[in-house]
C-alpha positions as a Markdown table, in Angstrom:
| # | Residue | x | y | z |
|---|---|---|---|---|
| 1 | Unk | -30.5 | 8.8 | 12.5 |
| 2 | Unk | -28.9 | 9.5 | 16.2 |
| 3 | Unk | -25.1 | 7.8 | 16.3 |
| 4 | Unk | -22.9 | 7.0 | 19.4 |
| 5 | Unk | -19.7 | 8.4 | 18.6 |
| 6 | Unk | -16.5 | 10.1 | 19.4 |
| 7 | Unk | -15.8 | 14.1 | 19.1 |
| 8 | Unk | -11.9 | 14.6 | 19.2 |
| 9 | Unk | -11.2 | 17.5 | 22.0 |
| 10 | Unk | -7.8 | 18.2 | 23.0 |
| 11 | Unk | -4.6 | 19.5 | 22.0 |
| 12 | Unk | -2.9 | 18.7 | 19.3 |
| 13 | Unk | -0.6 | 15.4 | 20.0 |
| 14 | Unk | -2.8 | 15.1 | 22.9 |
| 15 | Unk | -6.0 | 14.0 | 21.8 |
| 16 | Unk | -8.9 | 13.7 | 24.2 |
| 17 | Unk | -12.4 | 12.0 | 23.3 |
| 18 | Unk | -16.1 | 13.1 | 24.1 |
| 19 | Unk | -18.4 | 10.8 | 23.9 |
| 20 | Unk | -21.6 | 12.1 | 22.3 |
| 21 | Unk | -24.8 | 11.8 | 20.9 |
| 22 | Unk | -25.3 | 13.2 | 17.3 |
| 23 | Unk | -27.2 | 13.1 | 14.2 |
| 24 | Unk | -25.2 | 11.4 | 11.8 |
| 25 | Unk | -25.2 | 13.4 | 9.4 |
| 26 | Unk | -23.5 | 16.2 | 11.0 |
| 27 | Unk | -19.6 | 16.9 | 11.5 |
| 28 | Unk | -17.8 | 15.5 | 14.0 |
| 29 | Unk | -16.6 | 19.3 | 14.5 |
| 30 | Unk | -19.9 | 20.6 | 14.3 |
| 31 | Unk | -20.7 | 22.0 | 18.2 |
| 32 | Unk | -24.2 | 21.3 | 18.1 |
| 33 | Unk | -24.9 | 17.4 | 20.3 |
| 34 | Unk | -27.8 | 16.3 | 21.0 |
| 35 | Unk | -26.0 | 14.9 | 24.5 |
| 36 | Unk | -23.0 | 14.5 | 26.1 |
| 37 | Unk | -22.3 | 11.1 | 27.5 |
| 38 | Unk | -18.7 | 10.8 | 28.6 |
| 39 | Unk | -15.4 | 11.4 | 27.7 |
| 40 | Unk | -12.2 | 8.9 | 27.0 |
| 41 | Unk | -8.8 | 9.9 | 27.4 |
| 42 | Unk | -6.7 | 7.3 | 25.4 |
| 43 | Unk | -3.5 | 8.1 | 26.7 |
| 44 | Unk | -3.8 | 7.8 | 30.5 |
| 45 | Unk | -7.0 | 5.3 | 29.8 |
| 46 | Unk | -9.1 | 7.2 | 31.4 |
| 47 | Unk | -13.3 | 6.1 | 30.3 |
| 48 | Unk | -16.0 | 7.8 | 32.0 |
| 49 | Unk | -19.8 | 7.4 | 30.7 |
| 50 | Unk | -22.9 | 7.2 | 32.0 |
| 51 | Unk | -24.0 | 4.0 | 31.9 |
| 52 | Unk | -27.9 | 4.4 | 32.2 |
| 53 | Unk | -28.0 | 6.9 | 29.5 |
| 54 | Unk | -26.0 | 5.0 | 27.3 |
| 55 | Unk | -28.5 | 1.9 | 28.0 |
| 56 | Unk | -31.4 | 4.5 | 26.7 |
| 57 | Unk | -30.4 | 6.0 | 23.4 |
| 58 | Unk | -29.8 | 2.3 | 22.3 |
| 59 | Unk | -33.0 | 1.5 | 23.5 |
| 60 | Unk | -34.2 | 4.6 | 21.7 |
| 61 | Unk | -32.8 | 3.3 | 18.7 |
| 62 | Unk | -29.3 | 5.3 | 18.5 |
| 63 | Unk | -26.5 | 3.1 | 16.7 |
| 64 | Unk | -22.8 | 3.3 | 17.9 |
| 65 | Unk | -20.1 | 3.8 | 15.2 |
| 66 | Unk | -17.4 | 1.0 | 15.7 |
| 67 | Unk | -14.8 | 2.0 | 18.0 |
| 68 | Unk | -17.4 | 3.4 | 20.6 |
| 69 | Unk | -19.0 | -0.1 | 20.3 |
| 70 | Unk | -15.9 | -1.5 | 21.1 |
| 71 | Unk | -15.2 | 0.8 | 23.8 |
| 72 | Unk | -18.5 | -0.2 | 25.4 |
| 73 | Unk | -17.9 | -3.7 | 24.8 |
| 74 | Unk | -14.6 | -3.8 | 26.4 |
| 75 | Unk | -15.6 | -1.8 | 29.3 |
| 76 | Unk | -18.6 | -3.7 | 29.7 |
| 77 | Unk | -21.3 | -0.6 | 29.2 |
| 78 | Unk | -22.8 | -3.4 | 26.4 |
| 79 | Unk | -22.7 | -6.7 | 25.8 |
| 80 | Unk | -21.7 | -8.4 | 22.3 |
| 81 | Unk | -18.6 | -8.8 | 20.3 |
| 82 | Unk | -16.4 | -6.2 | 19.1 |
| 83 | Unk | -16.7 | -4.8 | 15.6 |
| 84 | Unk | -13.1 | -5.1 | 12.8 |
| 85 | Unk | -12.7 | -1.1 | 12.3 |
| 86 | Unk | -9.9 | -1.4 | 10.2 |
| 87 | Unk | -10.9 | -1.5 | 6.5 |
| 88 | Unk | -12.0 | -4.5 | 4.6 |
| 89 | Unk | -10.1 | -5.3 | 1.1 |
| 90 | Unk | -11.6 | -5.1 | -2.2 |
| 91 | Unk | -13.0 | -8.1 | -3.4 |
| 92 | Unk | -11.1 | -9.3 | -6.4 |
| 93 | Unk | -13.4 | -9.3 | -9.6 |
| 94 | Unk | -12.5 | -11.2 | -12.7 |
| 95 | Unk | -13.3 | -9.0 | -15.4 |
| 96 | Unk | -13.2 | -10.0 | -19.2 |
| 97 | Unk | -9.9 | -8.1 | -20.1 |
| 98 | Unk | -8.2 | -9.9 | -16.5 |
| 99 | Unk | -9.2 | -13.6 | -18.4 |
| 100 | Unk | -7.1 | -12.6 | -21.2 |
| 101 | Unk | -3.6 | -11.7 | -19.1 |
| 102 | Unk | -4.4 | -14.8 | -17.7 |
| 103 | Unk | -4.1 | -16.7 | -20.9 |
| 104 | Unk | -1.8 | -14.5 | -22.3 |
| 105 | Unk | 0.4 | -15.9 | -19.5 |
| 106 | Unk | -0.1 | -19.4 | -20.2 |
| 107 | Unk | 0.8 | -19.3 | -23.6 |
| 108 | Unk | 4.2 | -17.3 | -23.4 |
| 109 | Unk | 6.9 | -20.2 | -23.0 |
| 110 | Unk | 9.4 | -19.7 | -20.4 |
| 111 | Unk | 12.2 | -17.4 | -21.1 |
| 112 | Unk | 15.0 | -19.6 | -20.1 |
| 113 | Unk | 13.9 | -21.3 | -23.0 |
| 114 | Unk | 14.0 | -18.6 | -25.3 |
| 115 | Unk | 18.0 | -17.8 | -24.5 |
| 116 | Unk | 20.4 | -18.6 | -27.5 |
| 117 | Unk | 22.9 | -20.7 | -25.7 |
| 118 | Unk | 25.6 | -17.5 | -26.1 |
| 119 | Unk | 23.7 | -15.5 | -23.5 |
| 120 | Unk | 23.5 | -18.7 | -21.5 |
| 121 | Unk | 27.4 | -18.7 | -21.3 |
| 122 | Unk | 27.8 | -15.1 | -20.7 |
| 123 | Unk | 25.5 | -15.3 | -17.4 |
| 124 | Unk | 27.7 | -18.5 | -16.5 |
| 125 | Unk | 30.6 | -15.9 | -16.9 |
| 126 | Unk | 28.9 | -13.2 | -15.4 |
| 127 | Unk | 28.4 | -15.0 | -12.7 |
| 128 | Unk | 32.0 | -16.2 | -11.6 |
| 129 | Unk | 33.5 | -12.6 | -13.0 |
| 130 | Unk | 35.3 | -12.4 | -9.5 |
| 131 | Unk | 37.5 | -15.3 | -10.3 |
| 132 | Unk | 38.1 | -13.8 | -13.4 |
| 133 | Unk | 40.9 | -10.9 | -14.3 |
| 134 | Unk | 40.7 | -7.4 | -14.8 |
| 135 | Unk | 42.5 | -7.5 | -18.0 |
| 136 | Unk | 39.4 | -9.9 | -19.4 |
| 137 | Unk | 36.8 | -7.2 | -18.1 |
| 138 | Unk | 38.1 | -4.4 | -19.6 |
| 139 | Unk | 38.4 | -6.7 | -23.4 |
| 140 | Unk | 34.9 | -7.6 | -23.0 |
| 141 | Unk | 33.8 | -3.7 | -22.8 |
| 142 | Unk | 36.5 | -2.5 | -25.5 |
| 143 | Unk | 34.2 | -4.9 | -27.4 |
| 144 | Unk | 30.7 | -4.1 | -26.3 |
| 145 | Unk | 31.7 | -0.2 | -27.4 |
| 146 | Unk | 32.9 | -1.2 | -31.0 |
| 147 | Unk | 29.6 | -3.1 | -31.4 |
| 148 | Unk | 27.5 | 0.0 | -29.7 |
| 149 | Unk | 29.3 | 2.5 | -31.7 |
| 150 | Unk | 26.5 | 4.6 | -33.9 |
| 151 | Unk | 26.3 | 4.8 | -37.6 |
| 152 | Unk | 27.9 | 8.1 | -37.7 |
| 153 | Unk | 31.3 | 7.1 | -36.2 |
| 154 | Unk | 31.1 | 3.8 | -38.8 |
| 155 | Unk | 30.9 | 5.5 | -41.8 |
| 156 | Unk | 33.6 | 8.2 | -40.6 |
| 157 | Unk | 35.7 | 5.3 | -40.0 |
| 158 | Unk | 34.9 | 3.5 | -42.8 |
| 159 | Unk | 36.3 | 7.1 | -44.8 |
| 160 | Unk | 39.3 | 6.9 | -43.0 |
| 161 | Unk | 40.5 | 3.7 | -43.7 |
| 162 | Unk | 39.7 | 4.2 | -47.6 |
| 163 | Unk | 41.8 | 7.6 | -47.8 |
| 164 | Unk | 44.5 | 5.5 | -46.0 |
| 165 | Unk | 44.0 | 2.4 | -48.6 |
| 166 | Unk | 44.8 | 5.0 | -51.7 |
């Protein structure tokens, strides 16, 4: 199948268009056209084509890829509407094992709901800690590292105070 389509020419950061015609399954590299019908120069907008050969290899049956359609569309080579080119999203499919996070979700409670009302109170703290003095801080995390403290250090400690005791 013949396509419309662009073949990048130009230096690199200045890219230059020719606009040729091509079996589509060759490379857009590949050197081999079967004609050339323009060129477009993006940065100074620059479009030159030859209109009655483009008119032909449609006629012929050659398909435009679709920012060459748009191209010709805009610059009124062809008339129609101009063709989306950026990507379309996945549809979303609803598999079996997406039904059962669904439910899942449904039947966990709300987590607020789960909180022991202790945990409640130390957000509520948390929460107005500016208003509240460094000496409280620094109490709060002499107790969170006793309660952290590993087995090890327990039982070492627990030694201690029995050699003391006797």
């Amino acid at each position: 199948m013949l396509k419309i389509r662009l073949q990048r020419v130009g230096r690199k950061n200045d890219a230059s268009f020719r606009i040729v015609v091509t079996e589509s399954t060759r490379g857009p590299k590949a050197g081999d056209v079967v004609e050339l019908l323009g060129s477009y120069d993006p940065k100074q907008d620059v479009f030159n084509v030859k209109k009655d050969r483009v008119e032909y290899w449609i006629s012929v049956g050659a398909q435009t890829s679709d920012t060459v359609n748009n191209l010709f569309v805009s610059n009124k080579i062809i008339k129609g509407d101009k063709v989306n080119v950026l990507p379309k999203k996945s549809p979303i499919v609803k598999e079996s094992g997406e039904e059962d996070v669904a439910q899942k979700t449904e039947k966990t409670p709300d987590v607020a709901a789960e909180k022991p009302a202790e945990e409640d109170e130390e957000e509520k703290t948390s929460e107005t800690s500016e208003e509240k003095p460094v000496e409280a801080k620094v109490e709060k995390k002499v107790e969170e590292k006793k309660e952290e403290t590993p087995i090890e250090e327990k039982e070492a400690s627990k030694k201690v105070e029995q050699k003391e005791n006797k």
